[in-house]
DSSP file (Angstrom, degrees, kcal/mol; ACC not computed):
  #  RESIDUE AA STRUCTURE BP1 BP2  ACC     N-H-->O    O-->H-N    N-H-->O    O-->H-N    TCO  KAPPA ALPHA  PHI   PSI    X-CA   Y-CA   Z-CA
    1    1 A X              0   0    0      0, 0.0     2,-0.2     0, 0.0     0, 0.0   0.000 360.0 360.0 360.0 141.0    0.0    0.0    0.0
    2    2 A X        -     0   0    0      1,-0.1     0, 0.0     2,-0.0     0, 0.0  -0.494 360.0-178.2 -68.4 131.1    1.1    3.6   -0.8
    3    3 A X        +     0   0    0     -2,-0.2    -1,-0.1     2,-0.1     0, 0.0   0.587  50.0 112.5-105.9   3.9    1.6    5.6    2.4
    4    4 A X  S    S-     0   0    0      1,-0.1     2,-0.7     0, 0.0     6,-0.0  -0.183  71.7-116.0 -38.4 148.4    2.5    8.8    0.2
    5    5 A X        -     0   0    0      5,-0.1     5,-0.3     2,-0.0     2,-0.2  -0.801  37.3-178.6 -79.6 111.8    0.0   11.6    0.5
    6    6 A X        +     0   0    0     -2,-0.7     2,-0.2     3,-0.1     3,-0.1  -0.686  32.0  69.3-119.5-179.1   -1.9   12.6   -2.3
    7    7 A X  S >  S-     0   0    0     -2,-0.2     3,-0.9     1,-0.1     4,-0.3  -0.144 104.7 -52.5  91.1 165.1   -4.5   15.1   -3.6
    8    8 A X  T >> S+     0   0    0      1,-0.2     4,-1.2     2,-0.2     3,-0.7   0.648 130.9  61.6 -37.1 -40.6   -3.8   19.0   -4.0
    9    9 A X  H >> S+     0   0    0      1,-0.2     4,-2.7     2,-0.2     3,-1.0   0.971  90.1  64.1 -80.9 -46.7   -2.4   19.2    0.1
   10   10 A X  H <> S+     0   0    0     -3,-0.9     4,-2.3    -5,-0.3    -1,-0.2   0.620 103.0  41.9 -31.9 -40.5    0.0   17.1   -0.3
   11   11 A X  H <> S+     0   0    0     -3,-0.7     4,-2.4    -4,-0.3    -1,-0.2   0.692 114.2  55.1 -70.3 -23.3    2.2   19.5   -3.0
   12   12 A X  H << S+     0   0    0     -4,-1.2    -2,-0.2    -3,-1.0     4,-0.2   0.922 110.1  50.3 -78.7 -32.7    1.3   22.6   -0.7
   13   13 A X  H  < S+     0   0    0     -4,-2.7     3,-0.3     1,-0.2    -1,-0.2   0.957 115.8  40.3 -72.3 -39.3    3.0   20.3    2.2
   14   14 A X  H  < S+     0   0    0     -4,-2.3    -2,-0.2    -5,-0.3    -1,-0.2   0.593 112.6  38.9-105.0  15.0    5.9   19.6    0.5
   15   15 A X  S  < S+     0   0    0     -4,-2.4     2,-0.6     2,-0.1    -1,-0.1  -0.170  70.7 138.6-144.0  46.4    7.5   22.6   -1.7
   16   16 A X        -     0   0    0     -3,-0.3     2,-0.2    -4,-0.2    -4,-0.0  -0.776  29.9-179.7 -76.0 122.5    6.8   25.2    0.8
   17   17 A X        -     0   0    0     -2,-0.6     2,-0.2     1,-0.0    -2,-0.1  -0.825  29.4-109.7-137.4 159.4    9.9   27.2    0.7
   18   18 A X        -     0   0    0     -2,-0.2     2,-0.3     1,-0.1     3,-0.1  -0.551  41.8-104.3 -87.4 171.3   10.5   30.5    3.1
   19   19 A X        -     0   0    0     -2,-0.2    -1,-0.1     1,-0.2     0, 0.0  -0.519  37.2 -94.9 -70.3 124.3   10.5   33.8    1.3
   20   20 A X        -     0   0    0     -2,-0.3     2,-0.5     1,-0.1    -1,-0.2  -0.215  37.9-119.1 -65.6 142.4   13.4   35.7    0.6
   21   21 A X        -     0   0    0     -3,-0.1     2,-0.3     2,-0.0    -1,-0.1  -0.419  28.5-150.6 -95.4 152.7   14.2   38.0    2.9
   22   22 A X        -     0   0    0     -2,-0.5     2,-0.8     1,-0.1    -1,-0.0  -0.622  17.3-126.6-101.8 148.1   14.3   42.0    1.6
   23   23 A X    >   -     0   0    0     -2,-0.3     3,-3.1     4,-0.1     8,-0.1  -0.798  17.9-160.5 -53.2  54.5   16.3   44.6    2.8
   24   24 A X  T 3  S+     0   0    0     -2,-0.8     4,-0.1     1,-0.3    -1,-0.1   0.661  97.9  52.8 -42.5 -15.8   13.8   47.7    3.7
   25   25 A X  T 3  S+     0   0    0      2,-0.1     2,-0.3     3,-0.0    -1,-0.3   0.212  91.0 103.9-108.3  21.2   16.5   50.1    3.6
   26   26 A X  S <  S-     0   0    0     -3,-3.1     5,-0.0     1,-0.1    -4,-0.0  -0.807  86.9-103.5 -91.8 132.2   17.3   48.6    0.0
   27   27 A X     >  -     0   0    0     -2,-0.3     4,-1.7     1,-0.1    -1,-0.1  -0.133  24.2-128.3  -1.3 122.9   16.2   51.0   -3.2
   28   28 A X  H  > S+     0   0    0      2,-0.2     4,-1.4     3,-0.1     5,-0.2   0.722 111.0  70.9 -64.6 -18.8   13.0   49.3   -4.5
   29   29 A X  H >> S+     0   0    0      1,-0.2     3,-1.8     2,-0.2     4,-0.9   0.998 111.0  36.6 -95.7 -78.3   15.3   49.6   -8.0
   30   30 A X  H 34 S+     0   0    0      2,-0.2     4,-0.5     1,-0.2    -1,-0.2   0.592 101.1  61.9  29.4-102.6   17.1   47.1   -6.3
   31   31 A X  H 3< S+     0   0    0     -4,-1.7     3,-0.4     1,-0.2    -1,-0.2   0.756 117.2  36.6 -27.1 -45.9   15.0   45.0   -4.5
   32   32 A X  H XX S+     0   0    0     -3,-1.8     4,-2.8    -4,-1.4     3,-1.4   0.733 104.3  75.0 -98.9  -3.7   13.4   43.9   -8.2
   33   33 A X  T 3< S+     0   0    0     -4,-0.9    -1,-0.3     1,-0.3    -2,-0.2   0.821  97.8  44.0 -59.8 -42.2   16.9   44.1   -9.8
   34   34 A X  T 34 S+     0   0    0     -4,-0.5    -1,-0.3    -3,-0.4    -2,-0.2  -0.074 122.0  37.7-106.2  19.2   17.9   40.8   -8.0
   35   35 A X  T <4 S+     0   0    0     -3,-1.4    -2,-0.2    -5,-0.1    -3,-0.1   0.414 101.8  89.7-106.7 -53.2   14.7   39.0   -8.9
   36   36 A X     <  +     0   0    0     -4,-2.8    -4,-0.0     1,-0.1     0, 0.0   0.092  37.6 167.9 -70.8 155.4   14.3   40.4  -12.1
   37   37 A X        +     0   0    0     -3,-0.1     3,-0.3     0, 0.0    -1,-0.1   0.562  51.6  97.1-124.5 -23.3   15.6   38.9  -15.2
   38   38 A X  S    S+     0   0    0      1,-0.2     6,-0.0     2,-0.1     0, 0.0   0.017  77.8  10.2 -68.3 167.4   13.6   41.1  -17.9
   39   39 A X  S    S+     0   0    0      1,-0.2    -1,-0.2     6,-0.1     5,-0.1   0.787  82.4 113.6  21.0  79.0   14.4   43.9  -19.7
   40   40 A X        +     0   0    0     -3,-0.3    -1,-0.2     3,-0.2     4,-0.1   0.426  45.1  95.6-134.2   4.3   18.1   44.4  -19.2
   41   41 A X  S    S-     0   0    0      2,-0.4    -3,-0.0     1,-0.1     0, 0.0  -0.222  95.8 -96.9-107.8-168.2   19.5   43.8  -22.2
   42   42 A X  S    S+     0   0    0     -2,-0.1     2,-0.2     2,-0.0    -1,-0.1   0.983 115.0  51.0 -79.1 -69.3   20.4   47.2  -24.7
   43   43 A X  S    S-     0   0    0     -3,-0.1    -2,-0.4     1,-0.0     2,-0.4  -0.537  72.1-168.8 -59.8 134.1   16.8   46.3  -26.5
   44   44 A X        -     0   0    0     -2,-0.2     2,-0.3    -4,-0.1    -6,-0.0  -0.974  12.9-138.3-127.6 117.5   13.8   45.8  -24.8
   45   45 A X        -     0   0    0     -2,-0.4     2,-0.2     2,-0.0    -6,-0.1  -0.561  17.7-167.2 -76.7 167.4   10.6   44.3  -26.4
   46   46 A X        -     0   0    0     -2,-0.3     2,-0.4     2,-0.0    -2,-0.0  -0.927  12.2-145.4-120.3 129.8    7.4   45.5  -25.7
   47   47 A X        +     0   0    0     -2,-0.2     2,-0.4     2,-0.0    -2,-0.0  -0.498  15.3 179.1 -64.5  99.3    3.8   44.3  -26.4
   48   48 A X        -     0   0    0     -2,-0.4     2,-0.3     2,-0.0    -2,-0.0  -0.910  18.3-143.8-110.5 168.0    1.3   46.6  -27.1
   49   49 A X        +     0   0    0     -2,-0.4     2,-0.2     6,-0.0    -2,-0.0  -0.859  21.0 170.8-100.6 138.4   -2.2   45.1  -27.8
   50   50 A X        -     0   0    0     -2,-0.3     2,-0.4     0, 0.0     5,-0.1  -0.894  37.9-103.2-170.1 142.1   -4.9   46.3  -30.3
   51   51 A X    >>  -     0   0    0     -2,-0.2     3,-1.2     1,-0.1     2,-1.1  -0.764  42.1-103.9-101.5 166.2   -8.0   45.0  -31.5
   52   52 A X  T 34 S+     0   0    0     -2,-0.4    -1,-0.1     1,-0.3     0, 0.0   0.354 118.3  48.8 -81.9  15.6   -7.9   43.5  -34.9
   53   53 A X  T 3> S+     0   0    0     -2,-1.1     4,-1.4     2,-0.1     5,-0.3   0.742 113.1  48.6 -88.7 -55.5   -9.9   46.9  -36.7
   54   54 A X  T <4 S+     0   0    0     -3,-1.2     4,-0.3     1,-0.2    -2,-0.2   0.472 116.9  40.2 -83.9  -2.9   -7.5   49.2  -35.0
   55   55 A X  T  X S+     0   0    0     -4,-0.6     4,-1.4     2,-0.1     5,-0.3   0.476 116.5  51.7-109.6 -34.5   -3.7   46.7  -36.3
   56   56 A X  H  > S+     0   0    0     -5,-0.4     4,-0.6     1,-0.2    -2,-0.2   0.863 106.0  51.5 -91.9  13.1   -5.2   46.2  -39.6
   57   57 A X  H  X S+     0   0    0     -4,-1.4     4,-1.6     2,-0.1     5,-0.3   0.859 123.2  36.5 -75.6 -46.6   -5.8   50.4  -39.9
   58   58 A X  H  4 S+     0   0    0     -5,-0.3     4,-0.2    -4,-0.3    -2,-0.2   0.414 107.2  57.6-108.2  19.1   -2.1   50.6  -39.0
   59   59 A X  H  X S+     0   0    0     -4,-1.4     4,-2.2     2,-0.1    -1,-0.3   0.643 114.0  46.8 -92.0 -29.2   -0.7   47.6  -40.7
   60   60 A X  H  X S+     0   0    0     -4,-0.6     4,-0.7    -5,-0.3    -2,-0.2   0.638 112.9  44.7 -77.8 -21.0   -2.3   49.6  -43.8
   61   61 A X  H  X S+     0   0    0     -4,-1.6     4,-1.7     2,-0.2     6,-0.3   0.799 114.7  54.9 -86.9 -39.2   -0.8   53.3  -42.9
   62   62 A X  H >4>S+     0   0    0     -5,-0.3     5,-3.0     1,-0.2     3,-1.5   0.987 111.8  45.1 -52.2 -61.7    2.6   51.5  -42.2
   63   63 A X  H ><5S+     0   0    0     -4,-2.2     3,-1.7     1,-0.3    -1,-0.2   0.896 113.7  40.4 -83.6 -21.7    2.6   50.0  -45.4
   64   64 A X  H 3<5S+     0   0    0     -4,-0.7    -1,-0.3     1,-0.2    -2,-0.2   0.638 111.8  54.9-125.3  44.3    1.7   52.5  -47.6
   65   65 A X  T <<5S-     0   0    0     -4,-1.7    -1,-0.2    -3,-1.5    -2,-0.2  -0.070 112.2-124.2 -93.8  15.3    3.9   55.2  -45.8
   66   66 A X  T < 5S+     0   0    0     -3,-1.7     2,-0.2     1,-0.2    -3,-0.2   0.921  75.5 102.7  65.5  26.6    6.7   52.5  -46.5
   67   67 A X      < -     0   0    0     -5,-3.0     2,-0.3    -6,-0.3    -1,-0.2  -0.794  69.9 -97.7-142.9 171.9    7.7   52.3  -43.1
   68   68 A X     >  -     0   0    0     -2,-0.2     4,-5.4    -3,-0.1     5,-0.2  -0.694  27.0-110.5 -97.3 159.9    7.1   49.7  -40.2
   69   69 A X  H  > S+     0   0    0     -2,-0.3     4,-1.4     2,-0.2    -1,-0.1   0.864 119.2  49.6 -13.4 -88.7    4.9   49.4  -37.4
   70   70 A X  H  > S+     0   0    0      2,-0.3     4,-2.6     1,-0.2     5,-0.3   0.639 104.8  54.9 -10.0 -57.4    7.7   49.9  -35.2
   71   71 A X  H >> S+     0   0    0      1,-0.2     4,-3.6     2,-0.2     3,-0.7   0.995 115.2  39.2 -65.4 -45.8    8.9   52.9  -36.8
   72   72 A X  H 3X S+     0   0    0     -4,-5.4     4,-2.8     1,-0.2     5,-0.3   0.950 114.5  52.3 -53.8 -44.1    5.3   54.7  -36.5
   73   73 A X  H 3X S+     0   0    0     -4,-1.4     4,-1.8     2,-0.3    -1,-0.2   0.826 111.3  43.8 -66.1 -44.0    4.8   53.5  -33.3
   74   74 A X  H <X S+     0   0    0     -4,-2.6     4,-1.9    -3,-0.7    15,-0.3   0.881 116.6  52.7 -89.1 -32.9    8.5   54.9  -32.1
   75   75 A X  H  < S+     0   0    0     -4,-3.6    -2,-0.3    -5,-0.3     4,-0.2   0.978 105.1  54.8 -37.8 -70.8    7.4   58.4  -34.3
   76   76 A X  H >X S+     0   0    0     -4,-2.8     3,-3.6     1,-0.2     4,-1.9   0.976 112.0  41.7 -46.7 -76.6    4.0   58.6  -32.3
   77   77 A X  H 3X S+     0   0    0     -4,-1.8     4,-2.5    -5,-0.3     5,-0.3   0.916 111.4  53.2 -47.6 -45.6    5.8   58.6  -28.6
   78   78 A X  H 3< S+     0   0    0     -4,-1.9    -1,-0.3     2,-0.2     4,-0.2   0.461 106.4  53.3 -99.3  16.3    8.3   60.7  -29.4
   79   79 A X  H X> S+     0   0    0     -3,-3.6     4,-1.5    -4,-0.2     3,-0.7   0.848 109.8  49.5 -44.0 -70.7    5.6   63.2  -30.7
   80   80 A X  H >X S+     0   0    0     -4,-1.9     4,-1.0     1,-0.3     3,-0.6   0.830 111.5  46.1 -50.2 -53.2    4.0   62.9  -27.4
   81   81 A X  H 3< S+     0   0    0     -4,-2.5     3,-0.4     1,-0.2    -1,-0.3   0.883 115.5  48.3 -49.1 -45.8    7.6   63.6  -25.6
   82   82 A X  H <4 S+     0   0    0     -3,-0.7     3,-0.4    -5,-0.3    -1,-0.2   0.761 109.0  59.6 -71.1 -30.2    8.1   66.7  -28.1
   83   83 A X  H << S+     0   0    0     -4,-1.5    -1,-0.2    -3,-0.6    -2,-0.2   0.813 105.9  40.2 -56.7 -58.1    4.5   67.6  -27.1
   84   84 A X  S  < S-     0   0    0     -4,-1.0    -1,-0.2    -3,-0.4    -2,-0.2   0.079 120.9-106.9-101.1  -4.6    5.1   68.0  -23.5
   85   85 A X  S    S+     0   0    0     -3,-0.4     2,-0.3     1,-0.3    -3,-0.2   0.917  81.1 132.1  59.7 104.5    8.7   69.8  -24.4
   86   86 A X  S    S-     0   0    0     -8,-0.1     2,-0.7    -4,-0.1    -1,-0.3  -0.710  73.5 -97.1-167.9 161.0   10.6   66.7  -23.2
   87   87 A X        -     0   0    0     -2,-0.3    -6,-0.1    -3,-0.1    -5,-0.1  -0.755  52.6-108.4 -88.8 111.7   13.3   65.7  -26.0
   88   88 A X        -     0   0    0     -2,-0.7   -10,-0.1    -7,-0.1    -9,-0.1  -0.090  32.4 -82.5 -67.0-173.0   11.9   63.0  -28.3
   89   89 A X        -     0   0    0    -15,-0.3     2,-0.4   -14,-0.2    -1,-0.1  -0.321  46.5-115.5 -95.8 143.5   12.6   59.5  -28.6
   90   90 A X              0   0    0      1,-0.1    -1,-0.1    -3,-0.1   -12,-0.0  -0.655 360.0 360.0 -85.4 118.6   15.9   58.8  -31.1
   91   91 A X              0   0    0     -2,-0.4    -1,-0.1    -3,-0.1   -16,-0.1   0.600 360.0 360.0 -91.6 360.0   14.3   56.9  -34.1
């Protein structure tokens, strides 16, 4: 006979692990620096989400301004920066 436990308590009983402990007088910039693994590299993607009227309006201005997605997309924000007399975004 199995004497293991099983059902759903069983996992909860055995890979309970304690929390690391934080530093409160650590920088939050910090803090998520040594969990986090994202966005560090020179490029960073980002996701933006659209519903599928509003990507194929601007899959159709992209293409026939000749340009990408990307490019408009990095145009747009650094309107908005220019906007708000902030230095825009370096295409």
């Amino acid at each position: 006979m199995n004497n293991k436990p099983s059902g759903l308590a069983a996992f909860s009983r055995k890979g309970v692990a304690a929390a690391p402990q934080v530093d409160e007088q650590q920088p939050a910039a910090e803090k998520l620096g040594a969990v986090r693994g994202r966005g560090k590299k020179e490029v960073v993607a980002l996701t933006v989400r659209l519903p599928r009227a509003q990507w194929e309006r601007l899959h159709q201005l992209a293409a026939a301004e000749g340009t990408s997605i990307q490019a408009l997309a990095v145009q747009g924000l650094s309107r908005v920066f220019t906007e708000r007399g902030l230095p825009g975004l370096d295409a």
